[in-house]
Structures are given as structure tokens and as C-alpha cells.
C-alpha positions, 0 to 999 in steps of 0.5 A: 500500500503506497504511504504519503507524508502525514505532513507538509515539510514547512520547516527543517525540522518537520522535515527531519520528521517526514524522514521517518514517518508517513501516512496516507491519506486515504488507508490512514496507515500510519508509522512512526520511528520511536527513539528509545532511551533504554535498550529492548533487553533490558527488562521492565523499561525495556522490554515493556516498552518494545511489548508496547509497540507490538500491541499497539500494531497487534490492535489496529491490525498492523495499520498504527505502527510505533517502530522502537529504535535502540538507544543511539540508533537515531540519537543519542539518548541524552538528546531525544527531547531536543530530537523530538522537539525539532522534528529531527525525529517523530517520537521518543521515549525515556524519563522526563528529569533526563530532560532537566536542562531545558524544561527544569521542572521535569526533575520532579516529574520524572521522580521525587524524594520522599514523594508519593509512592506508584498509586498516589502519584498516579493519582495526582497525575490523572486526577489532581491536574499533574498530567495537565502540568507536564503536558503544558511544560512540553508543549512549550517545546513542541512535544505532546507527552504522554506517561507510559511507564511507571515504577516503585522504589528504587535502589538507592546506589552501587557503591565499592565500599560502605558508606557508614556516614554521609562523611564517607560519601563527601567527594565521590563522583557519582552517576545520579538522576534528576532532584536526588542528584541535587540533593547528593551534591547538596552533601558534598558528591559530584553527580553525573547524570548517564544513560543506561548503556554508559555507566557500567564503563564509567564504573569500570574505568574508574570515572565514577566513583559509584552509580544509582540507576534503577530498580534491583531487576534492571540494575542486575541486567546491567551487570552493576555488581560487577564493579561494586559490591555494596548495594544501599536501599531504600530509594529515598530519591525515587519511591515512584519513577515514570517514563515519558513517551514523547511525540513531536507536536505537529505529528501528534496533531496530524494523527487521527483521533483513533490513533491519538486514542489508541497511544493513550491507552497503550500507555496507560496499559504499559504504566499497569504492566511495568509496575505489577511486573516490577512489584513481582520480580524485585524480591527474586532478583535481591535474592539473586544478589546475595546469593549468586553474585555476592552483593552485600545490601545495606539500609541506609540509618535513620541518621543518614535518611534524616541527612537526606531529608534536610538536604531535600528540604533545602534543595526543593525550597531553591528550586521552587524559588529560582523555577516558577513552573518547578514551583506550580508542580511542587504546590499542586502535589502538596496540595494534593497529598494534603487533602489525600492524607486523611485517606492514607491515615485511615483507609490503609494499615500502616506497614 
């Protein structure tokens, strides 16, 4: 079946973008090259998203189609966002503080100390206006975004010895991850912010000192214990973490309503599948670590939570101050959690 342009190249970027999507008119076949953060064999944030693009072409009999490229096909993973805002590529996917540098409010999107954990955060996202943030924050780049992935606590880092102290982190370069990253520098570590395929060279090289990246499953898929043994939990800078499909405006309007639809609730299924798959697996894959490859897990004390805790309250005060749009998201989750505190106090049992 012949396929034309989805759109007229007016400008340099949706030019870029014609280079790999096309539509036709009349049969409505549409298909999209989507720029992956993570790579397909990676599981949870990985393999979900790839069973994403196949159900998507599985419902609609082959005629929607979302072709997932692996990290660095088209760009690299650092630079989807300015990819997809410019028309130089039609689609993305990663998580949104990887964006940090141009829309700074992303940081507490895409995870948040001390915050919400998964169900809470959803919550506020889809019924206490968070989504309507986000959505308004990208558009200013001329992307539509949709939530498609979601993930509970996070390990909280690989290190080569323990830490016993926040003293003993002071001068580590370490890899970290949207407002966490803030908060570790805000104690004296330099952080860096990699994506998924680059921190295991940096941390055999030496370049970085240790790493957080993701939950148990995914870090043990990145072969971490490799290069440090010591594991710290719990994730006090990432309780929820989502993932962020990312559409260039002027190719997401050009779909039909169906279509448009029809992305939305894959999303929506893959946020279900990435957490239940996530919440099922993290406890055989701690096993894994202790037992097959000799990690050593540690809690962090209730000294050092205390530290990061401070330092967090100092970091969001900054932040909320130097960024309005950082500021209208921290409100609006507050006010949200205010009124949902009540619910937590008395409708769930306490752990």
C-alpha cells in the first residue's frame, strides 16, 4: 500500500520528521520511528516498552505502527527531547528529569524524594491536574507527552565500599538522576547524570566513583555488581519513577483521533504492566544478589535518611524559588497529598 507524508515539510525540522514517518491519506496507515532511551533487553523499561509497540500494531491490525529504535540508533539518548522537539525525529521515549536542562521542572516529574509512592502519584497525575502540568511544560517545546511507564522504589546506589556516614560519601563522583542528584551534591558528591548503556564503563574505568540507576531487576541486567559490591536501599530519591513517551507536536496533531486514542491507552496499559511486573520480580532478583553474585545490601540509618531529608528540604525550597513552573508542580502535589492524607491515615494499615 503506497504511504504519503502525514505532513507538509514547512520547516527543517518537520522535515527531519517526514524522514521517518508517513501516512496516507486515504488507508490512514500510519508509522512512526520511536527513539528509545533504554535498550529492548533490558527488562521492565525495556522490554515493556518494545511489548508496547507490538500491541499497539497487534490492535489496529498492523495499520498504527510505533517502530522502537535502540538507544543511539537515531540519537543519542541524552538528546531525544531536543530530537523530538525539532522534528529531527517523530517520537521518543525515556524519563522526563533526563530532560532537566531545558524544561527544569521535569526533575520532579520524572521522580521525587520522599514523594508519593506508584498509586498516589498516579493519582495526582490523572486526577489532581499533574498530567495537565507536564503536558503544558512540553508543549512549550513542541512535544505532546504522554506517561507510559511507571515504577516503585528504587535502589538507592552501587557503591565499592560502605558508606557508614554521609562523611564517607563527601567527594565521590557519582552517576545520579534528576532532584536526588541535587540533593547528593547538596552533601558534598559530584553527580553525573548517564544513560543506561554508559555507566557500567564509567564504573569500570574508574570515572565514577559509584552509580544509582534503577530498580534491583534492571540494575542486575546491567551487570552493576560487577564493579561494586555494596548495594544501599531504600530509594529515598525515587519511591515512584515514570517514563515519558514523547511525540513531536505537529505529528501528534496530524494523527487521527483513533490513533491519538489508541497511544493513550497503550500507555496507560504499559504504566499497569511495568509496575505489577516490577512489584513481582524485585524480591527474586535481591535474592539473586546475595546469593549468586555476592552483593552485600545495606539500609541506609535513620541518621543518614534524616541527612537526606534536610538536604531535600533545602534543595526543593531553591528550586521552587529560582523555577516558577518547578514551583506550580511542587504546590499542586502538596496540595494534593494534603487533602489525600486523611485517606492514607485511615483507609490503609500502616506497614
Amino acid at each position: 500500500m503506497e504511504k504519503k507524508s502525514i505532513l507538509t515539510a514547512t520547516t527543517a525540522g518537520i522535515a527531519g520528521a517526514l524522514a521517518f514517518v508517513a501516512v496516507p491519506a486515504a488507508a490512514q496507515d500510519v508509522s512512526i520511528d520511536m527513539q528509545s532511551g533504554f535498550p529492548s533487553s533490558v527488562v521492565q523499561i525495556g522490554t515493556n516498552i518494545t511489548q508496547m509497540t507490538e500491541i499497539v500494531s497487534t490492535a489496529t491490525d498492523g495499520r498504527l505502527e510505533i517502530r522502537f529504535r535502540e538507544p543511539g540508533a537515531l540519537v543519542p539518548a541524552l538528546e531525544i527531547f531536543e530530537a523530538v522537539s525539532s522534528g529531527a525525529v517523530p517520537a521518543g521515549y525515556g524519563t522526563p528529569a533526563w530532560w532537566a536542562g531545558i524544561v527544569p521542572a521535569t526533575r520532579l516529574f520524572g521522580a521525587i524524594p520522599f514523594g508519593p509512592e506508584p498509586p498516589e502519584q498516579l493519582a495526582w497525575l490523572y486526577h489532581g491536574g499533574g498530567i495537565e502540568l507536564l503536558q503544558a511544560a512540553y508543549a512549550e517545546h513542541n512535544i505532546h507527552v504522554e506517561v507510559c511507564g511507571i515504577v516503585g522504589p528504587e535502589g538507592a546506589g552501587w557503591f565499592r565500599e560502605p558508606m557508614e556516614t554521609i562523611e564517607d560519601m563527601q567527594g565521590l563522583v557519582m552517576r545520579h538522576y534528576g532532584m536526588g542528584a541535587l540533593v547528593m551534591e547538596e552533601l558534598g558528591v559530584s553527580t553525573q547524570l548517564l544513560a543506561a548503556g554508559d555507566i557500567y564503563p564509567a564504573l569500570e574505568l574508574g570515572s565514577i566513583d559509584a552509580a544509582e540507576f534503577s530498580q534491583p531487576a534492571i540494575d542486575i541486567s546491567l551487570g552493576f555488581y560487577e564493579v561494586a559490591s555494596h548495594y544501599y536501599l531504600p530509594g529515598w530519591h525515587q519511591p515512584t519513577t515514570i517514563n515519558d513517551l514523547l511525540i513531536n507536536m505537529d505529528v501528534w496533531e496530524g494523527l487521527s483521533e483513533a490513533d491519538r486514542t489508541m497511544i493513550q491507552l497503550a500507555c496507560r496499559d504499559n504504566t499497569f504492566r511495568m509496575f505489577t511486573e516490577a512489584e513481582a520480580i524485585q524480591g527474586d532478583a535481591l535474592i539473586e544478589l546475595q546469593e549468586e553474585h555476592g552483593v552485600t545490601l545495606h539500609r541506609w540509618s535513620d541518621e543518614q535518611i534524616d541527612a537526606f531529608q534536610e538536604a531535600w528540604d533545602r534543595v526543593i525550597e531553591r528550586e521552587s524559588e529560582a523555577h516558577p513552573a518547578v514551583a506550580e508542580a511542587w504546590d499542586s502535589l502538596q496540595a494534593f497529598r494534603e487533602q489525600h492524607t486523611v485517606w492514607r491515615e485511615y483507609g490503609y494499615l500502616n506497614p
